[in-house]
N, C-alpha and C positions, 0 to 999 in steps of 0.2 A: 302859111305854106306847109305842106307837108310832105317829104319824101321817103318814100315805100322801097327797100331796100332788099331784094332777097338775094342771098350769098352765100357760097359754099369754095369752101377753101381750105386746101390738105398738101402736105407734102406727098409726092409719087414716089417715090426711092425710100419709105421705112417700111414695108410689106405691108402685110393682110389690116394689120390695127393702127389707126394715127390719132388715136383719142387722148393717147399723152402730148401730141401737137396743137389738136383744134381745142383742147380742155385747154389750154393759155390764151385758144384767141375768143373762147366764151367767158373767160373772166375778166380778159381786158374789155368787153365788150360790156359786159356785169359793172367795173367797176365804172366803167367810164359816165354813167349815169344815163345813158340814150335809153325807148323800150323796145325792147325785142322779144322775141320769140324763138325758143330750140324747135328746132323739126328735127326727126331720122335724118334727113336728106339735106339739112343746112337751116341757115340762121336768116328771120326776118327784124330789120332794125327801124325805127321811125324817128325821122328829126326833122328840123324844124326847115336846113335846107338842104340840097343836093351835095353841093360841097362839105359840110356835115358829114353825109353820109361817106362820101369817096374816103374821107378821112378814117374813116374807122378801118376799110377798106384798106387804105394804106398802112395803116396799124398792125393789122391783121398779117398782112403782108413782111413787114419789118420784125413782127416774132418768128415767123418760120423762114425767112431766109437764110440765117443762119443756121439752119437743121437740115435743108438739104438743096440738093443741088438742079430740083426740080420741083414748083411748087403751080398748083394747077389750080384754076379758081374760074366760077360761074358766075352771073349777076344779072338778075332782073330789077329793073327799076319803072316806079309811077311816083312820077311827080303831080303833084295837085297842088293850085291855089287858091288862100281863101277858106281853107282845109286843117283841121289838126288832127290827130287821136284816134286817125284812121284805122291802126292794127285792131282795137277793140270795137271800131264803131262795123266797118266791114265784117266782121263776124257776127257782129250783135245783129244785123240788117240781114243776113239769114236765119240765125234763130228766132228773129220774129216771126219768119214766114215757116219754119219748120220743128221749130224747137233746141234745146240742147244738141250742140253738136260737139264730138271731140275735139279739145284746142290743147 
């Protein structure tokens, strides 16, 4: 199985910049051993199950509660069975058909 994770999540109440926020929830996400991917616009993780995933999520969650008093978060999910190593395989299954793309 593989669950497809994409997720964005920031405290709303430290102004314009929260990169000293979400830079704790890319390294607990870093250390935790799952694979992911930074975007601009938020973070894709890949694990084995759904609940796996929720987890990180909840992690994620548990470093910035305490920083503020409003914490606002997005999430797409595909789950697939039968399936692994989708982050790299879904992008490789375009550059076959077009070549190098920006990842």
């Amino acid at each position: 199985m593989s669950a497809l994770l994409e997720f964005a999540i920031f405290p709303t109440d430290k102004g314009d910049s929260v990169s000293q926020y979400v830079s704790q929830v890319i390294d607990m996400i870093r250390e935790s051993g799952v694979d992911y991917q930074l975007t601009a616009m938020g973070t894709l993780i890949e694990t084995e199950t759904f609940p796996e995933a929720l987890e990180i999520v909840n992690r994620a969650y548990a470093i910035l509660e305490p920083h503020s008093e409003r914490v606002y978060s997005t999430m797409t999910v595909d789950i697939q069975k039968n399936k692994n190593n989708r982050l790299k395989s879904k992008v490789s299954a375009i550059e076959s058909k077009i070549g190098k793309v920006n990842h």
